[in-house]
C-alpha positions, -999 to +999 in steps of 0.1 A: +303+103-456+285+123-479+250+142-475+232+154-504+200+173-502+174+177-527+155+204-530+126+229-555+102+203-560+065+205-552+029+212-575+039+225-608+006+227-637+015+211-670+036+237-689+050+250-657+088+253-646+107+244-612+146+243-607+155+209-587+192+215-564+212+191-545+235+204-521+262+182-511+279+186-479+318+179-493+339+209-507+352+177-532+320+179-550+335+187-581+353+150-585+315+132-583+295+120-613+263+132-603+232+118-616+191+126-612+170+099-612+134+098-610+106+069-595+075+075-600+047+048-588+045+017-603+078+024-627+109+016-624+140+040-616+145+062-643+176+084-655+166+119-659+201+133-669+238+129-653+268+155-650+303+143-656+330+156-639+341+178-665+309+192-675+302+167-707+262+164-697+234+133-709+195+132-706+167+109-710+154+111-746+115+116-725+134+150-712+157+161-736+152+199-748+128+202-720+155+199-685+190+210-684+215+199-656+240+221-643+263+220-619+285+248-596+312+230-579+320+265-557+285+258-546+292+224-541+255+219-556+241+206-587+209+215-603+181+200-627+161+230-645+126+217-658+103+233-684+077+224-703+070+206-671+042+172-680+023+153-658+043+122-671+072+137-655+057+134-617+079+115-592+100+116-567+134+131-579+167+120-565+202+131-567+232+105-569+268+114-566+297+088-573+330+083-579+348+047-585+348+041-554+320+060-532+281+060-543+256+084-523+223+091-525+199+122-515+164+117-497+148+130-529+121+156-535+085+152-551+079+167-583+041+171-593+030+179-627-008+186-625-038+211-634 
């Protein structure tokens, strides 16, 4: 079993920046497809942006240029940079890591874009 645990969210005003990391608890991290997803009330699931496991990166076209995922396999943690931070991009933020054949979810962490 897997843990992943999201963390850097909280109250950001429009224009503002926060850095989103999700630990996993495996030294194997580096074999997972990690995704972040975001829900935000009254919408569905969204994909913010997803790793692969060699690096090759995709985004939402509502977050492109403005959020970059990264990810540090000796850290065994991934991480979602935001900028140019909206209120449209409040919700809560959650971290996914897969492989073929395991699928794992974090708790996610509340992102708040507001003046």
């Amino acid at each position: 079993q897997v843990q992943l645990v999201e963390s850097g969210g909280g109250l950001v005003q429009p224009g503002g920046s926060l850095r989103l990391s999700c630990a996993a608890s495996t030294i194997l991290f580096k074999i997972y497809h990690v995704v972040w997803y975001r829900e935000a009330p009254g919408k569905q699931r969204e994909l913010v942006a997803q790793t692969t496991v060699n690096g090759n990166t995709n985004y939402a076209d509502s977050v492109k240029g403005r959020f970059t995922i990264s990810r540090d396999n000796a850290k065994n943690t991934v991480y979602l940079q935001m900028n140019n931070l909206k209120p449209e991009d409040t919700a809560v933020y959650l971290c996914n890591a897969r492989t073929l054949v395991q699928d794992y979810w974090g708790q996610g962490t509340q992102v708040t874009v507001s003046s």
